[in-house]
Backbone bond lengths (Angstrom), bond angles and torsions (degrees), N, CA, C in turn:
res aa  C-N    CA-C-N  psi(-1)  N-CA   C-N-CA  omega(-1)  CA-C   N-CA-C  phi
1 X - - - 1.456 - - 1.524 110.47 -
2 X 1.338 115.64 -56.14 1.544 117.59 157.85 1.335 132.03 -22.58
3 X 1.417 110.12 -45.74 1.556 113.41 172.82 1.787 107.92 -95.66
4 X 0.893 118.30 -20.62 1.619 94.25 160.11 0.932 120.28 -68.34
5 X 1.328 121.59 -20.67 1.616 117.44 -152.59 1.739 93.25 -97.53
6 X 1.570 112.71 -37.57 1.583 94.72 160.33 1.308 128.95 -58.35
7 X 1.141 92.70 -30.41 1.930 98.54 -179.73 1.726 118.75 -46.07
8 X 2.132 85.99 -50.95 0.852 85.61 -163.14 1.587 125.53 -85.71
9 X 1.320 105.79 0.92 1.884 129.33 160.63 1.430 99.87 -62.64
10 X 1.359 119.44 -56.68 1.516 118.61 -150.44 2.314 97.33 -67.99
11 X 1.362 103.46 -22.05 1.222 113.78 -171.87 1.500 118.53 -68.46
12 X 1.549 98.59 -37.81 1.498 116.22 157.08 0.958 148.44 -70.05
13 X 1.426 104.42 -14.62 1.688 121.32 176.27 1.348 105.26 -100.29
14 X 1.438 119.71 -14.69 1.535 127.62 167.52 1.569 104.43 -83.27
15 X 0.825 139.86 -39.78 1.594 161.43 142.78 1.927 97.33 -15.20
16 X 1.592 97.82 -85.83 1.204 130.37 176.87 1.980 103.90 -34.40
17 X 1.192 98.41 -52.92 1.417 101.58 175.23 1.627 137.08 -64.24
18 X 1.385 88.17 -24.13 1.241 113.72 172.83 1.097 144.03 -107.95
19 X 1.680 115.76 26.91 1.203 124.03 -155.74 1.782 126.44 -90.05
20 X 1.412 99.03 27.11 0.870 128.87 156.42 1.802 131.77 -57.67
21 X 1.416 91.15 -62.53 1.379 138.19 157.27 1.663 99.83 -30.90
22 X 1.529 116.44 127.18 1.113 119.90 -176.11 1.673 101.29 -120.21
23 X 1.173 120.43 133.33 1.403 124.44 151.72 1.735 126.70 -64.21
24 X 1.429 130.24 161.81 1.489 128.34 177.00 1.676 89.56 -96.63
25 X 1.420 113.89 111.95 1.479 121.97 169.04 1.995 109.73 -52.24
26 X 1.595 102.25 102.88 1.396 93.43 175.58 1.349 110.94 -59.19
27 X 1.461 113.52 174.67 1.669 142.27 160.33 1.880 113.49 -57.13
28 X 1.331 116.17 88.07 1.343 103.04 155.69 1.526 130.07 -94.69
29 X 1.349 134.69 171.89 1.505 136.73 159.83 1.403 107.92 -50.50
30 X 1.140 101.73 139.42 1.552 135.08 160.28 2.292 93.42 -58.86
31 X 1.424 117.42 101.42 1.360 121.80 144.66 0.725 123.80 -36.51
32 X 1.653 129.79 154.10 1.042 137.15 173.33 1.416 102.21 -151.86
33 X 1.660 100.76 125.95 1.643 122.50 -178.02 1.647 107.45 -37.34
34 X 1.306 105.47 128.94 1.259 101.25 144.52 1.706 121.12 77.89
35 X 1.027 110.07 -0.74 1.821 107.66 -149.10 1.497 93.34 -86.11
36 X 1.174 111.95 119.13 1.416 109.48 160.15 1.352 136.14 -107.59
37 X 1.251 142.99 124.78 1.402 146.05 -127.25 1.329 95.94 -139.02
38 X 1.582 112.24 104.69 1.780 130.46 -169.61 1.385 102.25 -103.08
39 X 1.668 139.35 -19.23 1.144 110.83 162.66 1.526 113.45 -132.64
40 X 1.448 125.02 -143.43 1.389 103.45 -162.95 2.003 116.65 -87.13
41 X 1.510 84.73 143.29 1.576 80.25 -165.74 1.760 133.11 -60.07
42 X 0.898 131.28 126.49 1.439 123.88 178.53 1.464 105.74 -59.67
43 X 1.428 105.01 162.08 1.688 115.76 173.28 1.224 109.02 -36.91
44 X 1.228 113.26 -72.77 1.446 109.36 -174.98 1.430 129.79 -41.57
45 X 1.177 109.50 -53.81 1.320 117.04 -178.35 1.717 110.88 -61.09
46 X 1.670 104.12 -42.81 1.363 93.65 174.88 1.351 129.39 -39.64
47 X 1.417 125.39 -37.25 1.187 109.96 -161.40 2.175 99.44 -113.93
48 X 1.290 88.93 13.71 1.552 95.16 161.94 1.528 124.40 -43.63
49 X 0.973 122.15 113.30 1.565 107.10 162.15 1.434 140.00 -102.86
50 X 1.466 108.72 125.08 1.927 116.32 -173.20 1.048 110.00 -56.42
51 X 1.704 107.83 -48.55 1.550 122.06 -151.42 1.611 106.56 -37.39
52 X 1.299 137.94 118.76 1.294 125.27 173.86 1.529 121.65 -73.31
53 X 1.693 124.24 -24.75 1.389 136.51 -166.51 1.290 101.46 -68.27
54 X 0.953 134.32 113.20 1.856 112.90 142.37 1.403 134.14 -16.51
55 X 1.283 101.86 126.35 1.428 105.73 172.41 1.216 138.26 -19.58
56 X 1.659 105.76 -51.54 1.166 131.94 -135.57 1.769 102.33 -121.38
57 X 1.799 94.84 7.89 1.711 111.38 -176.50 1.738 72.98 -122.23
58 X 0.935 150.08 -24.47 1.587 120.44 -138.23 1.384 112.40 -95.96
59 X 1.389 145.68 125.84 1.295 134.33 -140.77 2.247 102.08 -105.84
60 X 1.036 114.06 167.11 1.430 102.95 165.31 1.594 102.26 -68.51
61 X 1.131 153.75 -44.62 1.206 137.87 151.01 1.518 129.49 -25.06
62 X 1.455 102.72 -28.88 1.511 99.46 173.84 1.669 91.12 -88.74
63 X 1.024 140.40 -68.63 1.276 137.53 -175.44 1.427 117.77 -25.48
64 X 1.130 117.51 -54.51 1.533 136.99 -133.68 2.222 82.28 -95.20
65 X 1.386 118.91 -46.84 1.528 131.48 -163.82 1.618 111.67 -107.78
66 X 1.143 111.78 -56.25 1.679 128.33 -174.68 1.520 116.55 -72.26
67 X 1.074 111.12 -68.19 1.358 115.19 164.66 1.481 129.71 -20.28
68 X 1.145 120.53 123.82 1.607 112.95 162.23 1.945 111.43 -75.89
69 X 1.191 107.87 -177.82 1.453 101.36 -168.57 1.830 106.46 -91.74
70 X 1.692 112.11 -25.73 0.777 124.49 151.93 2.039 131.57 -25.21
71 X 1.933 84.54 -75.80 1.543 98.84 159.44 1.625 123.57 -46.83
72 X 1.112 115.01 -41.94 1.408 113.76 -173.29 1.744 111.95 -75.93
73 X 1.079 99.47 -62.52 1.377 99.41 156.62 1.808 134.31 -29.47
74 X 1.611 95.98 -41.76 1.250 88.63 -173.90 1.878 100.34 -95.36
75 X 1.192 131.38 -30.31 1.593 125.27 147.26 1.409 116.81 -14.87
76 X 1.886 103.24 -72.91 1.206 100.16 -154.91 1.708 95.29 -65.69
77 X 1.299 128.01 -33.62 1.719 112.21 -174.79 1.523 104.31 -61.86
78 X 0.934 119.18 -32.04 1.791 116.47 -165.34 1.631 104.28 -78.51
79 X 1.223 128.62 -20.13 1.486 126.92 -165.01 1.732 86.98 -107.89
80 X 1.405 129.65 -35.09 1.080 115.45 -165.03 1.235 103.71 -93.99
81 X 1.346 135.02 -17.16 1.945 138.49 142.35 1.208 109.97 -26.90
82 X 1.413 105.94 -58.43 1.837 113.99 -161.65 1.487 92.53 -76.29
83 X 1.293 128.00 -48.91 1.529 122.11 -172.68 1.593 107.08 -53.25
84 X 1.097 103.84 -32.62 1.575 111.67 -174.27 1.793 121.92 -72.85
85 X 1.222 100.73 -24.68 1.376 132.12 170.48 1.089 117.04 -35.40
86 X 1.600 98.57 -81.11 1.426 121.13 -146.61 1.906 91.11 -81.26
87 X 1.471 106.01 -8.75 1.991 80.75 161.00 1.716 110.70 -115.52
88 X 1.356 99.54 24.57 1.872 97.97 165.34 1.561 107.37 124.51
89 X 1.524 105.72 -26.98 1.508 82.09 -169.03 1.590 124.99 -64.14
90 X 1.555 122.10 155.87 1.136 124.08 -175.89 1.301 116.75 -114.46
91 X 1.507 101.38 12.62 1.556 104.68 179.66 1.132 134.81 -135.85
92 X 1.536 145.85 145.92 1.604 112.68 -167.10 1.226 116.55 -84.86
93 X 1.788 104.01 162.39 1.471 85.80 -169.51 2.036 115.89 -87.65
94 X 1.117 92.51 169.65 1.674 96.89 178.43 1.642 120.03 -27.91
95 X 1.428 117.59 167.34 1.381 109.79 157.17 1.319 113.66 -57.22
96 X 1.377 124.52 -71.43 1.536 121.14 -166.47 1.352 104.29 -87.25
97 X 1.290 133.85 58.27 1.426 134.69 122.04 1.721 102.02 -100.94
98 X 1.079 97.42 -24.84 2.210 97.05 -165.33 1.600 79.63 -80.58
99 X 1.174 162.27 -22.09 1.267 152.31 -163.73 1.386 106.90 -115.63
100 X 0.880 138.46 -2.51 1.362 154.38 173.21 1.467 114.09 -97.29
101 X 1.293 121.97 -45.76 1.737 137.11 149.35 1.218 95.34 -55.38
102 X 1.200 158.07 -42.51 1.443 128.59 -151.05 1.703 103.30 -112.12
103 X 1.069 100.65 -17.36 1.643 102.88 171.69 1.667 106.33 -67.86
104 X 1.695 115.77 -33.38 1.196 118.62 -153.99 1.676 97.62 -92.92
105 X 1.184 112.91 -6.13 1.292 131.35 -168.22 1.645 99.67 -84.05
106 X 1.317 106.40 -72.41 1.874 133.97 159.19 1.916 94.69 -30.07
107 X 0.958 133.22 -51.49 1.450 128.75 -164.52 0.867 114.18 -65.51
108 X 1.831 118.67 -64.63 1.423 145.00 176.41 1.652 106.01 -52.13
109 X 1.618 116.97 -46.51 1.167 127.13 -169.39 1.874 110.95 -61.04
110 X 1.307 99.05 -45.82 1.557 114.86 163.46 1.765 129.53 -19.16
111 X 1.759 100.83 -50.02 1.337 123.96 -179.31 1.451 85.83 -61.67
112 X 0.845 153.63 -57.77 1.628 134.44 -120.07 1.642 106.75 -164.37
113 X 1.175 137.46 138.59 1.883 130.55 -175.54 1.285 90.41 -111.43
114 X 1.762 140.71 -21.81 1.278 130.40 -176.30 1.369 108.51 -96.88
115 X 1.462 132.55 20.57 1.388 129.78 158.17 1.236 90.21 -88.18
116 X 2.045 85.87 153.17 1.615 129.66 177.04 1.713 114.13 -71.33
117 X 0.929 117.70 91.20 1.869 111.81 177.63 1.558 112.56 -33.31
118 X 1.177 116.95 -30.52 1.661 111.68 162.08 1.545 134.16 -74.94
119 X 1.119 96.86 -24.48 1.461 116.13 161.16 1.198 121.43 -60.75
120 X 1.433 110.36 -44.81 1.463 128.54 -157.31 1.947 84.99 -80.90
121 X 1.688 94.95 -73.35 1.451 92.98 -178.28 1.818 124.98 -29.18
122 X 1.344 98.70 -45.62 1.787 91.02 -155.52 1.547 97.65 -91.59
123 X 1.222 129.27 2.52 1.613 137.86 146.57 1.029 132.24 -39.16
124 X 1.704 109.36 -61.72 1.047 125.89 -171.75 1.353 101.71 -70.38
125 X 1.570 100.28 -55.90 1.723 114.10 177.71 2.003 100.98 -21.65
126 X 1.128 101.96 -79.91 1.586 120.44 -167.36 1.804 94.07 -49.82
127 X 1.206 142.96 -50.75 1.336 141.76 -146.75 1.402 99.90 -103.07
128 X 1.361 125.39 -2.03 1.784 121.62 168.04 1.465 103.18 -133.06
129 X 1.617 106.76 89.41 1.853 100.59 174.16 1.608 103.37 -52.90
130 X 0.877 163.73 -6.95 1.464 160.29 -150.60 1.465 115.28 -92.72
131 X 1.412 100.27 -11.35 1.660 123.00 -174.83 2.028 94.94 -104.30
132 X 1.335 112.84 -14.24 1.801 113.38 -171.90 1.272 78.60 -65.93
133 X 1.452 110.45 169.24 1.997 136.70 159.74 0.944 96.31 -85.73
């Protein structure tokens, strides 16, 4: 755990260094006001997303403080779908890979509150084949 978790600092300060460096803003759900969900969620809804910000506005500070756990969760599946995409896969991935991305997301995100969550995401994506299909 120790050495991911440097990894995943050292990833951010390379991040951090580069913030120049633009990410491709993935595809999220269209929100929807207000919805509150009292018992357990269906598929669909699971991977619904509240978050109203854009992706591609939302800071590890929003992640890391703002976010419900819900929201994050459903980010990290939607960015790590699309990451999954663009080398073929046609399917989503498991629960505990989508929870496993978002923890790694939460780690990396840690280093820094003014990194881009897409940045962060499609980093990690590229620096852990274990997340490829």
């Amino acid at each position: 755990m120790r050495s991911r978790t440097a990894a995943a600092i050292g990833t951010a300060a390379l991040l951090a260094a580069l913030t120049a460096c633009t990410a491709t803003e993935t595809h999220h759900t269209t929100p929807r006001a207000n919805k509150q969900v009292t018992h357990s969620p269906s598929i669909a809804s699971k991977y619904e997303q509240t978050w109203k910000t854009p992706y591609k506005d939302t800071t590890c500070g929003d992640f890391l403080t703002r976010m419900s756990e819900h929201e994050r969760w459903a980010m990290a599946a939607d960015m790590l779908s699309s990451s999954r995409k663009t080398d073929g896969a046609i399917t989503i991935p498991v629960d505990s890979e989508i929870t496993r991305f978002e923890k790694d997301i939460a780690i990396t995100c840690s280093a820094s509150p003014v990194l881009k969550t897409p940045e962060i995401a499609v980093t990690i994506y590229l620096m852990d084949p274990s997340y490829k299909p």
